[in-house]
C-alpha positions as CSV (number, residue, x, y, z in Angstrom):
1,X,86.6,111.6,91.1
2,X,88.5,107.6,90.7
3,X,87.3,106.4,87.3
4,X,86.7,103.2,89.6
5,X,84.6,104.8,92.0
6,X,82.4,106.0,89.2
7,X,82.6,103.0,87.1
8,X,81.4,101.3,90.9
9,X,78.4,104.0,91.1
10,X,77.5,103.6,88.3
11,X,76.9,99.5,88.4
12,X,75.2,100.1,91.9
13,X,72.7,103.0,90.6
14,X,72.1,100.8,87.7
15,X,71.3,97.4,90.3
16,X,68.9,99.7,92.2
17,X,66.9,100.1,88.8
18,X,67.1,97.0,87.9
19,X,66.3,95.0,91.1
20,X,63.2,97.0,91.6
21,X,61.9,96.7,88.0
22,X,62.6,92.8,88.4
23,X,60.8,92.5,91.7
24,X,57.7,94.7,91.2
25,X,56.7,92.3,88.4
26,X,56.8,89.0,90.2
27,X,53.2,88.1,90.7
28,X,52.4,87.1,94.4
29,X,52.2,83.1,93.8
30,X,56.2,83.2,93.1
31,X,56.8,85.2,96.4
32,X,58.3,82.4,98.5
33,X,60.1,80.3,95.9
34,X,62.1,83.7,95.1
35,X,62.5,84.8,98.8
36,X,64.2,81.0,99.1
37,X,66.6,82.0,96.3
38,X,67.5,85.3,97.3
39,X,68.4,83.9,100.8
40,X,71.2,81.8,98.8
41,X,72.0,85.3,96.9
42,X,72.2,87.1,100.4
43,X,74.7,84.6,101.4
44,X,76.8,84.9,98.9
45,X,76.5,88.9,99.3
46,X,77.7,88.0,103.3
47,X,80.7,86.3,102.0
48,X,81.4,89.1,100.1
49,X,81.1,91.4,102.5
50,X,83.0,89.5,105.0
51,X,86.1,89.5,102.1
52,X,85.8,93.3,101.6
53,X,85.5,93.7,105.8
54,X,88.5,91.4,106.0
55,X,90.7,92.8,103.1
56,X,92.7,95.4,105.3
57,X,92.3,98.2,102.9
58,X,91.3,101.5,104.2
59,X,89.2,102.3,107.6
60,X,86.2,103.3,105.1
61,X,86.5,99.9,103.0
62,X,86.6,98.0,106.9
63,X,83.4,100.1,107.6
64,X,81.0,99.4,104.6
65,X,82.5,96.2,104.7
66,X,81.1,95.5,107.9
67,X,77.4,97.4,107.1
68,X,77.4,95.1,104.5
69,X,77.7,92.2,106.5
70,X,75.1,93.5,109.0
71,X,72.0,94.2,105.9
72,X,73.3,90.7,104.5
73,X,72.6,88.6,107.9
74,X,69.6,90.7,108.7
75,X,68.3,89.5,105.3
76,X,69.3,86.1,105.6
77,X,67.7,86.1,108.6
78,X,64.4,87.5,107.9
79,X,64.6,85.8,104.5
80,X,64.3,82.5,106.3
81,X,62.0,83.7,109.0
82,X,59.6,85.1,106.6
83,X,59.6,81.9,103.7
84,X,59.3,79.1,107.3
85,X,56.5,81.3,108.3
86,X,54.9,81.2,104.7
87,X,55.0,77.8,104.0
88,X,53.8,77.0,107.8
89,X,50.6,78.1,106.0
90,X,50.2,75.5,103.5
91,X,51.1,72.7,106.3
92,X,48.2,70.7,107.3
93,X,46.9,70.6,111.2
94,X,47.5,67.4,112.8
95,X,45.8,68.5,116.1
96,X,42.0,68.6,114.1
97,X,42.3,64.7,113.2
């Protein structure tokens, strides 16, 4: 196997294990304050993706390049969707007055 591809599995094997030990120790209270940061993460993950999509390397590179886009902007998207919703909650009504 490329030494690069490894060295590459190896950083994204080790991200999977770290990300989740990260993220199942924020208590709930931090929830939406994180999900506001990793939106500005998630796009600069879709410029990333949109380099690598746009880099005209192999048909593979093209492919993953442009999954990656895809998860990216679906996270973006729900990222915002989600934090909007959640701090809807802590708005107060102005119909009851």
């Amino acid at each position: 196997m490329n030494e690069v591809l490894m060295v590459s599995l190896y950083v994204f094997v080790l991200a999977i294990f770290v990300g989740f030990e990260v993220i199942t120790k924020v208590p709930p209270l931090l929830h939406t304050p994180l999900m506001s940061g990793s939106n500005a993460i998630s796009g600069i993950t879709i410029v990333g993706a949109l380099l690598s999509a746009g880099a005209g390397n192999a048909q593979l590179a093209k492919i993953l390049g442009l999954l990656a886009v895809i998860a990216a902007t679906i996270n973006v998207v729900g990222g915002f969707l989600v934090t909007d919703r959640m701090l809807e909650m802590f708005k107060k009504d102005k119909d009851k007055k």
